[in-house]
PDB file of N, CA, C and O in Angstrom:
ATOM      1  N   UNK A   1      34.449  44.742 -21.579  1.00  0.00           N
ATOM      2  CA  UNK A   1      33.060  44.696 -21.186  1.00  0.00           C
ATOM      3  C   UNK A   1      32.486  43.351 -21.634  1.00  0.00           C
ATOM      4  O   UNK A   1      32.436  42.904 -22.780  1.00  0.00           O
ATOM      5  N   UNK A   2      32.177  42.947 -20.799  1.00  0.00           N
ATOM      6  CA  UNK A   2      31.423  41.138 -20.985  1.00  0.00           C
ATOM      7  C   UNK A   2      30.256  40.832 -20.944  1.00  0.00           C
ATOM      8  O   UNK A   2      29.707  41.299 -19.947  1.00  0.00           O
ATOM      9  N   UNK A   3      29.818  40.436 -21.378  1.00  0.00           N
ATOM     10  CA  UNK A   3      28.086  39.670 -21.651  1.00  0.00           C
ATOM     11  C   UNK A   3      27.398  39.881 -20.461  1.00  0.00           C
ATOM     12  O   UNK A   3      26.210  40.180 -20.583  1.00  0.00           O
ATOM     13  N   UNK A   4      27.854  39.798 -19.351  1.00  0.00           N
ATOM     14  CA  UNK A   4      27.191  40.124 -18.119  1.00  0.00           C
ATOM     15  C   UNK A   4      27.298  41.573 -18.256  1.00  0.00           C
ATOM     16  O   UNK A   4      26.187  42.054 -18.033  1.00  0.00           O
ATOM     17  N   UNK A   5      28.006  42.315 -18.478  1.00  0.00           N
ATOM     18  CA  UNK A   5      28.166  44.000 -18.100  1.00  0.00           C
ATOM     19  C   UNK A   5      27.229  44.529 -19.061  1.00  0.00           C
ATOM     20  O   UNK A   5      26.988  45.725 -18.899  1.00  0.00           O
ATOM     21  N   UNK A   6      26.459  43.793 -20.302  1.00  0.00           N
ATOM     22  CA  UNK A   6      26.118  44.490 -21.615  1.00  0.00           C
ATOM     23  C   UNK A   6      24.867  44.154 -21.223  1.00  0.00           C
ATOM     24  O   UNK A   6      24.002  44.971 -21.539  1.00  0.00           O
ATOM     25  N   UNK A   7      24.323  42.679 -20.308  1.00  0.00           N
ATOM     26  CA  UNK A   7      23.185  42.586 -20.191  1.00  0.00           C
ATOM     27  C   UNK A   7      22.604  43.129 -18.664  1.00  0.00           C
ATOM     28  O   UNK A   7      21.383  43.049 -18.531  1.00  0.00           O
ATOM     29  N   UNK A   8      23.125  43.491 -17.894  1.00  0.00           N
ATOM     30  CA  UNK A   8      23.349  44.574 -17.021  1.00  0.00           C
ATOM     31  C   UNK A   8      22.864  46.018 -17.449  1.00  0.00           C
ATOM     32  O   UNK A   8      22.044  46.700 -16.834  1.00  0.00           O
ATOM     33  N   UNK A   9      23.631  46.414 -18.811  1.00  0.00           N
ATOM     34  CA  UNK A   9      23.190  47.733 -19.247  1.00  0.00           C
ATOM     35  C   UNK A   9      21.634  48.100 -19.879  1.00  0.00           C
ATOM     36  O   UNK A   9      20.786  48.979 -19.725  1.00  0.00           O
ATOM     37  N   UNK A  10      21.800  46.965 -20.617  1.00  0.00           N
ATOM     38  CA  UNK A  10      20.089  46.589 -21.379  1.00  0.00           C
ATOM     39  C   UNK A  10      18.870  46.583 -20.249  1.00  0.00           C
ATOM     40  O   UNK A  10      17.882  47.316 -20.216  1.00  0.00           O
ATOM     41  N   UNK A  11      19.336  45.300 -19.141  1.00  0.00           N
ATOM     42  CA  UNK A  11      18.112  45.489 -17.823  1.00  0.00           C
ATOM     43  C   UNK A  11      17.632  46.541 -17.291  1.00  0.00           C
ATOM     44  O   UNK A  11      16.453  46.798 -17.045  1.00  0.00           O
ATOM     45  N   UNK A  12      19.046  47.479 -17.019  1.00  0.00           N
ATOM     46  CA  UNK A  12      18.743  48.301 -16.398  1.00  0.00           C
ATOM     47  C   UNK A  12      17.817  49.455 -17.500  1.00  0.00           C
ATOM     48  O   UNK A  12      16.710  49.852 -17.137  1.00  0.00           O
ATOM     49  N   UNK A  13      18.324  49.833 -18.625  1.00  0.00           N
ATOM     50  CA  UNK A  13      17.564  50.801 -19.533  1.00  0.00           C
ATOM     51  C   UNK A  13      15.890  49.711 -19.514  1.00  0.00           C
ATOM     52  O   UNK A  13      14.802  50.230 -19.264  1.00  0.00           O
ATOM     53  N   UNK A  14      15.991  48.795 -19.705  1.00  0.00           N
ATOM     54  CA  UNK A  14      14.529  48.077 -19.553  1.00  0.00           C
ATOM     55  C   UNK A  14      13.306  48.969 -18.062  1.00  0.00           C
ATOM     56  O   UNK A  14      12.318  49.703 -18.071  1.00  0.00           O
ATOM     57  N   UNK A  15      14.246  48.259 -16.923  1.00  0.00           N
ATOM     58  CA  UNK A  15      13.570  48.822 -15.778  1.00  0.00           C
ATOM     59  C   UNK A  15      13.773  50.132 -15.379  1.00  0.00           C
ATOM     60  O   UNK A  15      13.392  50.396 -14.238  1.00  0.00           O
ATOM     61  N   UNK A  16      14.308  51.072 -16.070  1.00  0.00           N
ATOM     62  CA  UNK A  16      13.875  52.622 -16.008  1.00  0.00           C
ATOM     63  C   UNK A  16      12.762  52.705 -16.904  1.00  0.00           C
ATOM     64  O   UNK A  16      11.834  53.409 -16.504  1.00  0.00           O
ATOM     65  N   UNK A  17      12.578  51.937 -18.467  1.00  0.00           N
ATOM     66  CA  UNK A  17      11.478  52.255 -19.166  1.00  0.00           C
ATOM     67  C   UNK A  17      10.557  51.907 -18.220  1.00  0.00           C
ATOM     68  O   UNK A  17      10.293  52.836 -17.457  1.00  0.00           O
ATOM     69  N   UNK A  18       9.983  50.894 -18.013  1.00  0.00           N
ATOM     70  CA  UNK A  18       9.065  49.976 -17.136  1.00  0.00           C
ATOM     71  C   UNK A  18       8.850  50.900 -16.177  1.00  0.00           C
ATOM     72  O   UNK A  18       7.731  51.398 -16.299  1.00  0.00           O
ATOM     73  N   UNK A  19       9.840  51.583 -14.737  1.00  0.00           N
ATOM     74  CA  UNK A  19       8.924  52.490 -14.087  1.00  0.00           C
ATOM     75  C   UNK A  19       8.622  53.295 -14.324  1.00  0.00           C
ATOM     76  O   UNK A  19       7.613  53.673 -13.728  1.00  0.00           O
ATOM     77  N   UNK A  20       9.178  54.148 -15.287  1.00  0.00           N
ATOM     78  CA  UNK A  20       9.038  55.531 -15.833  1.00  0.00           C
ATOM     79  C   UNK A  20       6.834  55.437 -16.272  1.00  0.00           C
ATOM     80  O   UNK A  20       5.858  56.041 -15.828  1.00  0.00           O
ATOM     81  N   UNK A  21       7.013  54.486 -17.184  1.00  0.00           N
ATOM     82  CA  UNK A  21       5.415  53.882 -17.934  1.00  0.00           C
ATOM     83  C   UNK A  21       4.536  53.597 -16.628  1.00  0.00           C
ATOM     84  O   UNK A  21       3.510  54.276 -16.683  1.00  0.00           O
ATOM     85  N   UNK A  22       4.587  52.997 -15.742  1.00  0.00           N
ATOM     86  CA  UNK A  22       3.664  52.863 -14.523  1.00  0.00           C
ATOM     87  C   UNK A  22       2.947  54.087 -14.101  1.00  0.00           C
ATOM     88  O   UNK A  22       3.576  54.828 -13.346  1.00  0.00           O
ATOM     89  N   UNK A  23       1.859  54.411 -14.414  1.00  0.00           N
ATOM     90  CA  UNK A  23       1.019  54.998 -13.565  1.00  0.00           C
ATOM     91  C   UNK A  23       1.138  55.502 -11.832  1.00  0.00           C
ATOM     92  O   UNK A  23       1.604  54.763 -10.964  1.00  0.00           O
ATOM     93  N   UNK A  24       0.715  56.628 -11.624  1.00  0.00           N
ATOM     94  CA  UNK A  24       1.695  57.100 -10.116  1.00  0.00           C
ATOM     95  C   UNK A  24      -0.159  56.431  -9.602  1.00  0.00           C
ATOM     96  O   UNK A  24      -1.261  56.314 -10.138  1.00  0.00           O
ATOM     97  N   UNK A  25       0.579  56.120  -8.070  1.00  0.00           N
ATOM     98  CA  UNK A  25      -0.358  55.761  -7.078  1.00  0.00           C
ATOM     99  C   UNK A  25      -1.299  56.754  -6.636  1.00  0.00           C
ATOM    100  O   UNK A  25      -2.499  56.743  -6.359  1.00  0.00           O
ATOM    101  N   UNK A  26      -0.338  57.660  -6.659  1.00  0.00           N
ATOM    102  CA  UNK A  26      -1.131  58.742  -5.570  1.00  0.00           C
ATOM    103  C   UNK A  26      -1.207  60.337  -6.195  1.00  0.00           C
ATOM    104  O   UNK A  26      -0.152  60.506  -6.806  1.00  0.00           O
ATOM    105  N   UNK A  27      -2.083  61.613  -6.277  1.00  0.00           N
ATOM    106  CA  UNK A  27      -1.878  62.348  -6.559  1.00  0.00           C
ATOM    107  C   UNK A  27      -0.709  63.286  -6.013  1.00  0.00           C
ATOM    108  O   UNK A  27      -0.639  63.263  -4.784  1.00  0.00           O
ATOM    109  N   UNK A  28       0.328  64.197  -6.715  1.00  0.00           N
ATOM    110  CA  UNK A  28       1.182  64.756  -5.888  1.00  0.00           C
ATOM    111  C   UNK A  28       0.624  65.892  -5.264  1.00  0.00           C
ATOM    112  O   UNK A  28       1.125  66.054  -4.151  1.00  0.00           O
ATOM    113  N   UNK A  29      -0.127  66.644  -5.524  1.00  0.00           N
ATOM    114  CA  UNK A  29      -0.680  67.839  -4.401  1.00  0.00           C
ATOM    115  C   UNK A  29      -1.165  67.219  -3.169  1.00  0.00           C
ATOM    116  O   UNK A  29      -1.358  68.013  -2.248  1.00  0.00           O
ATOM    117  N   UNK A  30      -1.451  65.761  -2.893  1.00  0.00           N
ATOM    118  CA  UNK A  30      -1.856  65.405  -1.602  1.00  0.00           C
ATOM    119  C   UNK A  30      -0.732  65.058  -1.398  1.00  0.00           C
ATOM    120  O   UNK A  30      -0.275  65.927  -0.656  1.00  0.00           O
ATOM    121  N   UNK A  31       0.230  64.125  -1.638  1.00  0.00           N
ATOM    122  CA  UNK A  31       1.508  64.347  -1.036  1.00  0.00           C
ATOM    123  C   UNK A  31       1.941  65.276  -0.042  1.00  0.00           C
ATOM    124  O   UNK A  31       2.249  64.961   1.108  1.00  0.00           O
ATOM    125  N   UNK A  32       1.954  66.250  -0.442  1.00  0.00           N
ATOM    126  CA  UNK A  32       2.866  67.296  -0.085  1.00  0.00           C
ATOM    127  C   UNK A  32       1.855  67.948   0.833  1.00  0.00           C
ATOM    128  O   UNK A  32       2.583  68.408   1.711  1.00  0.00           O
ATOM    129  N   UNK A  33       0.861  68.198   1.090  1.00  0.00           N
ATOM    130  CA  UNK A  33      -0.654  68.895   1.620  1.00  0.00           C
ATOM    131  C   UNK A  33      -0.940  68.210   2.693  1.00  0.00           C
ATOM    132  O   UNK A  33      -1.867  68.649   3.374  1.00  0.00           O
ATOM    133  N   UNK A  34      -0.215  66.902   3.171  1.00  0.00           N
ATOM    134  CA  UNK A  34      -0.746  66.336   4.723  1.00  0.00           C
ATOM    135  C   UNK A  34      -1.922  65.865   4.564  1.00  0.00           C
ATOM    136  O   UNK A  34      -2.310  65.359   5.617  1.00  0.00           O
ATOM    137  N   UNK A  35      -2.864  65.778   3.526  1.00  0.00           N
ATOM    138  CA  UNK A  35      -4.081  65.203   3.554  1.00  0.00           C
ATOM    139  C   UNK A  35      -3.883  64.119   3.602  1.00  0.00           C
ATOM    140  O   UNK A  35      -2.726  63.715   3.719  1.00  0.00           O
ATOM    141  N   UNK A  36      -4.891  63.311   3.531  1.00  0.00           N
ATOM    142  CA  UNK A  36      -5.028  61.456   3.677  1.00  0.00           C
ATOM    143  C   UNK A  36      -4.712  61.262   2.555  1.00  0.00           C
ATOM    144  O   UNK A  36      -5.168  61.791   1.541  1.00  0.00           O
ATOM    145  N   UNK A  37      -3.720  60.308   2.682  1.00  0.00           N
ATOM    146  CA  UNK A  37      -3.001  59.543   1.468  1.00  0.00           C
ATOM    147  C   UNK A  37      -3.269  58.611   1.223  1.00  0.00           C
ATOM    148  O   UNK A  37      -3.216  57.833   2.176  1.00  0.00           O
ATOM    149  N   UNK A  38      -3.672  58.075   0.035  1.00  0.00           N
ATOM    150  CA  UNK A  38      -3.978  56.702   0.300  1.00  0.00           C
ATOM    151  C   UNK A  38      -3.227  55.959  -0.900  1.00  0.00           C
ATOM    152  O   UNK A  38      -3.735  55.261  -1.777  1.00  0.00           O
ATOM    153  N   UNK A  39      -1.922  56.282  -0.713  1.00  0.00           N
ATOM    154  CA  UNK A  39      -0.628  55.654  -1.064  1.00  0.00           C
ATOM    155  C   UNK A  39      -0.845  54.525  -1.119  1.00  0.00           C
ATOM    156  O   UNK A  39      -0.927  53.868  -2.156  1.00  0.00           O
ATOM    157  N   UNK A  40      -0.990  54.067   0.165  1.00  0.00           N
ATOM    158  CA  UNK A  40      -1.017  52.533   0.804  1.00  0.00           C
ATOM    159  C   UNK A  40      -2.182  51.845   0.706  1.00  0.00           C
ATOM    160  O   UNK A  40      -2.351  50.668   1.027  1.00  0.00           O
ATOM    161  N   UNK A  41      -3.076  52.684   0.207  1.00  0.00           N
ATOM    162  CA  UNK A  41      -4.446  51.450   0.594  1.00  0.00           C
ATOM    163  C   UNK A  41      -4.502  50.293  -0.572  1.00  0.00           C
ATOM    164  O   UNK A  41      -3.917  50.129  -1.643  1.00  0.00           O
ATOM    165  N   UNK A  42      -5.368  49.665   0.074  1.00  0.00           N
ATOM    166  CA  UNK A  42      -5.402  48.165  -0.896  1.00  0.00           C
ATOM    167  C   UNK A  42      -6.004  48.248  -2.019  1.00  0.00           C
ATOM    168  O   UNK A  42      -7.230  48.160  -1.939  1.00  0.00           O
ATOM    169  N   UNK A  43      -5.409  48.437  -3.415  1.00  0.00           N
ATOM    170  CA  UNK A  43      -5.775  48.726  -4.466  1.00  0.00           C
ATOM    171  C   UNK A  43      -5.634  48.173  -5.261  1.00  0.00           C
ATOM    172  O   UNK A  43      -4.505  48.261  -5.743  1.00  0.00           O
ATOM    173  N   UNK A  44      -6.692  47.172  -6.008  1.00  0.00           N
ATOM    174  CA  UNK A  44      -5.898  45.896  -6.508  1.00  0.00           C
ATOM    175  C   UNK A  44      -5.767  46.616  -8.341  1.00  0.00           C
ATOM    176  O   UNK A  44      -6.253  47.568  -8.951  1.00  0.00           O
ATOM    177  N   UNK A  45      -4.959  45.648  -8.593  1.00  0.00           N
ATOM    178  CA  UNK A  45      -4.342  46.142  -9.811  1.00  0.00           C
ATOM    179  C   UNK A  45      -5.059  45.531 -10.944  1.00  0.00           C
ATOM    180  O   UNK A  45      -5.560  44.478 -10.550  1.00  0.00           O
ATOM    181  N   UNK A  46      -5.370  45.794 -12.430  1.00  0.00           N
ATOM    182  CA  UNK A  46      -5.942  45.303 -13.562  1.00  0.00           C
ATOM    183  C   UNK A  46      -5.760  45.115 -14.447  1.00  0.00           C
ATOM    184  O   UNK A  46      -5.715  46.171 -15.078  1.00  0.00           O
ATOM    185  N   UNK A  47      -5.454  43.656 -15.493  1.00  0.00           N
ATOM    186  CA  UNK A  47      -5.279  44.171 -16.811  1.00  0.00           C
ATOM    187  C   UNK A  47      -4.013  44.466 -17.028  1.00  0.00           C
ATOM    188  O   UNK A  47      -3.173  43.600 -16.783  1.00  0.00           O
ATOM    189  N   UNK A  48      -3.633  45.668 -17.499  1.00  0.00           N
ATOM    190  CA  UNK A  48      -2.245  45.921 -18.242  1.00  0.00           C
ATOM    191  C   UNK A  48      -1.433  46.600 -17.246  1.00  0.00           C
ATOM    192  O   UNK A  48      -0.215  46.731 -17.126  1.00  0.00           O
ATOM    193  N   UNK A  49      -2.482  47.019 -16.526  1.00  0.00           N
ATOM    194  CA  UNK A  49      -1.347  47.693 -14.890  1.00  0.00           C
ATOM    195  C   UNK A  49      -0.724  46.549 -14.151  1.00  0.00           C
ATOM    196  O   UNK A  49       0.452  46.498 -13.793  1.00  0.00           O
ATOM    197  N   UNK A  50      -1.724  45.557 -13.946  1.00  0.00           N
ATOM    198  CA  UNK A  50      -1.087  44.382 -13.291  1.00  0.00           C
ATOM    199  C   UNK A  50       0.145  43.442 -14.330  1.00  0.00           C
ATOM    200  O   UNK A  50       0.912  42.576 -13.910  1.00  0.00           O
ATOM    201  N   UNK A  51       0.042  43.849 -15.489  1.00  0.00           N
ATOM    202  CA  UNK A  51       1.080  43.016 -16.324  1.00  0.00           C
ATOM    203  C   UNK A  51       1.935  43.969 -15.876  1.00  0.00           C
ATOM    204  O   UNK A  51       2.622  43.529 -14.954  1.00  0.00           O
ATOM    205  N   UNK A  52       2.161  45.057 -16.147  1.00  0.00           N
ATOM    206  CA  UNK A  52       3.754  45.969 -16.020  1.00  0.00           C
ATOM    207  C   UNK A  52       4.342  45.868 -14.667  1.00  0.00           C
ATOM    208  O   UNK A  52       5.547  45.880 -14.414  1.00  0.00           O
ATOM    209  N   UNK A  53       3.368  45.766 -13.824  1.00  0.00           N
ATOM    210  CA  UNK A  53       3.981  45.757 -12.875  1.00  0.00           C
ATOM    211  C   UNK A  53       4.435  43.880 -12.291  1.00  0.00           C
ATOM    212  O   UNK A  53       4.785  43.829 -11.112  1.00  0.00           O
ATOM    213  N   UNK A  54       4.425  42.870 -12.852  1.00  0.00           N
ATOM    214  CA  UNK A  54       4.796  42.098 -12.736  1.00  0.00           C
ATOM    215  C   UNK A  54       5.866  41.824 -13.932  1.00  0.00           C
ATOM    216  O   UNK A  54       6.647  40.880 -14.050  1.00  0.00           O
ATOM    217  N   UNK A  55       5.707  42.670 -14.572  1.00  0.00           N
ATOM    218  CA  UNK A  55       7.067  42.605 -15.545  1.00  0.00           C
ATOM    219  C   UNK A  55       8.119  43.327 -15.133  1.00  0.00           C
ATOM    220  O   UNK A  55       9.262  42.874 -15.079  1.00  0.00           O
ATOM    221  N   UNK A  56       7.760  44.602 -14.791  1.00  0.00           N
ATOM    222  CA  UNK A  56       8.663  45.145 -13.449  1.00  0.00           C
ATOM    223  C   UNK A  56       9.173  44.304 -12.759  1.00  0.00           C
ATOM    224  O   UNK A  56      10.401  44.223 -12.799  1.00  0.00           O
ATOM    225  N   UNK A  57       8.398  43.367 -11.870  1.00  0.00           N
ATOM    226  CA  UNK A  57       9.157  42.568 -11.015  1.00  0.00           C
ATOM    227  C   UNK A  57      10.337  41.946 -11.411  1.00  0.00           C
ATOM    228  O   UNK A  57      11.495  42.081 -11.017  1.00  0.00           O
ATOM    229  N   UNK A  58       9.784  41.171 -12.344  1.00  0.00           N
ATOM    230  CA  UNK A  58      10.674  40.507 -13.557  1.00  0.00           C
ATOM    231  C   UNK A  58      11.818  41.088 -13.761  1.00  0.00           C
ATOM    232  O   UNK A  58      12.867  40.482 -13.542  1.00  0.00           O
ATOM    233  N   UNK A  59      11.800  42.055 -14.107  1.00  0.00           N
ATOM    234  CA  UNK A  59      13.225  43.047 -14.546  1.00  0.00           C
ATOM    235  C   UNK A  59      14.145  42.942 -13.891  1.00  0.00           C
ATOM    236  O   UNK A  59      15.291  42.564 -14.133  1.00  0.00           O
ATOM    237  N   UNK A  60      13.352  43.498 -12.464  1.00  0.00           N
ATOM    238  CA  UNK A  60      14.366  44.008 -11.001  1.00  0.00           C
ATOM    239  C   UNK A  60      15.137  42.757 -10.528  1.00  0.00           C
ATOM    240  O   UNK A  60      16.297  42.824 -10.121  1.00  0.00           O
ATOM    241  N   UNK A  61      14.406  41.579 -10.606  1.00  0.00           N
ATOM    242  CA  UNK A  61      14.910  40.304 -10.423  1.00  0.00           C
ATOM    243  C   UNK A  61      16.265  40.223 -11.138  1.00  0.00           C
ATOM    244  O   UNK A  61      17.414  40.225 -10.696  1.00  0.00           O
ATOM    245  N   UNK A  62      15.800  40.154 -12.310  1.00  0.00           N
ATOM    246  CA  UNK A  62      16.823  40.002 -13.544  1.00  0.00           C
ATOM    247  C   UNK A  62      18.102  40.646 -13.390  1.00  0.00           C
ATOM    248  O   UNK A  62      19.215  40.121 -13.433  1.00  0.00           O
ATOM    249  N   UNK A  63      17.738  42.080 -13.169  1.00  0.00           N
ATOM    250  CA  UNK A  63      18.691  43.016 -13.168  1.00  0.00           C
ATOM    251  C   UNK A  63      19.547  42.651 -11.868  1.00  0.00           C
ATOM    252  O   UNK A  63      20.695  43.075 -11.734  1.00  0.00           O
ATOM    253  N   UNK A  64      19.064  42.022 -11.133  1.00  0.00           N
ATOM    254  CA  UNK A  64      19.648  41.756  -9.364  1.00  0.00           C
ATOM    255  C   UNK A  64      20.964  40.386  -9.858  1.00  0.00           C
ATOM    256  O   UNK A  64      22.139  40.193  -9.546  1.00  0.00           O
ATOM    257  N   UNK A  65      20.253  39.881 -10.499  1.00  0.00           N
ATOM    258  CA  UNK A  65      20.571  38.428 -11.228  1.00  0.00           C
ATOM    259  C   UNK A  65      22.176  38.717 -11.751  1.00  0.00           C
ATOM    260  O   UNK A  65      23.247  38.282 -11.328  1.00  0.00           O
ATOM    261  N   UNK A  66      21.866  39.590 -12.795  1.00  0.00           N
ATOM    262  CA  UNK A  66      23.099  40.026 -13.547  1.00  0.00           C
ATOM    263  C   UNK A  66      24.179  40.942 -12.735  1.00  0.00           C
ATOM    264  O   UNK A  66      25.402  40.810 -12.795  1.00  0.00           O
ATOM    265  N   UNK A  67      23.323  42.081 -11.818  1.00  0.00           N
ATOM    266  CA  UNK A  67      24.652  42.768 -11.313  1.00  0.00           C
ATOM    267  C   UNK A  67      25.244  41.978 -10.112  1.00  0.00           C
ATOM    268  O   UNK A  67      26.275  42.392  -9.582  1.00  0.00           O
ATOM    269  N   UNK A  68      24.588  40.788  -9.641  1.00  0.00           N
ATOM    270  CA  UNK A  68      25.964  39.560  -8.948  1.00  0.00           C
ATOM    271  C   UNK A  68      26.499  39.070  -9.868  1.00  0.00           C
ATOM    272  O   UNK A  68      27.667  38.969  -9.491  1.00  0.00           O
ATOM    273  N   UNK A  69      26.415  38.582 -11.117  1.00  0.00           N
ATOM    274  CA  UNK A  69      26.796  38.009 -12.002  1.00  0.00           C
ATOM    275  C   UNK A  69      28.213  38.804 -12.926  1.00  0.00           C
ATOM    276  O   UNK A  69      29.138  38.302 -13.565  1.00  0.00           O
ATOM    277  N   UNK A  70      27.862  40.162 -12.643  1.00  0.00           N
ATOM    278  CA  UNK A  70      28.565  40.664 -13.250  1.00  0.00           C
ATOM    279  C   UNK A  70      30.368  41.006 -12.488  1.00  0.00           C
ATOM    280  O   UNK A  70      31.524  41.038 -12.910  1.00  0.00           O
ATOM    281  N   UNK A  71      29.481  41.247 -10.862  1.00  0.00           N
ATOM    282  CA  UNK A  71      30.518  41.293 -10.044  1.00  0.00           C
ATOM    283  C   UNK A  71      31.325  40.055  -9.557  1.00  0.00           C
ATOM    284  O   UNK A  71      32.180  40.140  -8.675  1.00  0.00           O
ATOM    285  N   UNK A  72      31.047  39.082 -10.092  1.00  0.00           N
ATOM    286  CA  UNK A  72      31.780  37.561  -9.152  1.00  0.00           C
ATOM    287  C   UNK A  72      33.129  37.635 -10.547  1.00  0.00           C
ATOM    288  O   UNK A  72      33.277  38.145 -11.658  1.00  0.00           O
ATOM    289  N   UNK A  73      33.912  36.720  -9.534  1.00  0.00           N
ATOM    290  CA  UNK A  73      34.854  37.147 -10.879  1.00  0.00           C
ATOM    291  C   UNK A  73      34.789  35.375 -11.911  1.00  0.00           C
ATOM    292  O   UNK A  73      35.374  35.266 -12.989  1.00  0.00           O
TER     293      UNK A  73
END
């Protein structure tokens, strides 16, 4: 197991913490109820929601980064 496979393992436990902590968009009883969702609407983000979720980004990047990295030989 190599420096790429270990930092692979770390990213990934990172970006499960990271979405797990994010706040859900939408309530789930409207989900499921066909009412108007407003999943999608334009909701701008604030503060510490907008940090996680650009640290999120960060991660997923990262994590994308390493599992080519890990696979090239």
């Amino acid at each position: 197991m190599g420096f790429a496979h270990i930092m692979l393992l770390i990213m990934s436990i990172v970006l499960i913490t990271l979405v797990i902590t994010q706040s859900s968009k939408d309530d789930i009883q409207s989900a499921f109820s066909g009412e108007k969702s407003e999943l999608f609407a334009n909701q701008k983000q604030r503060g510490f929601e907008l940090f996680i979720t650009r640290l999120t980004l960060g991660s997923a990047v990262l994590f994308i980064v390493f599992a080519i990295w890990a696979i090239l030989p």
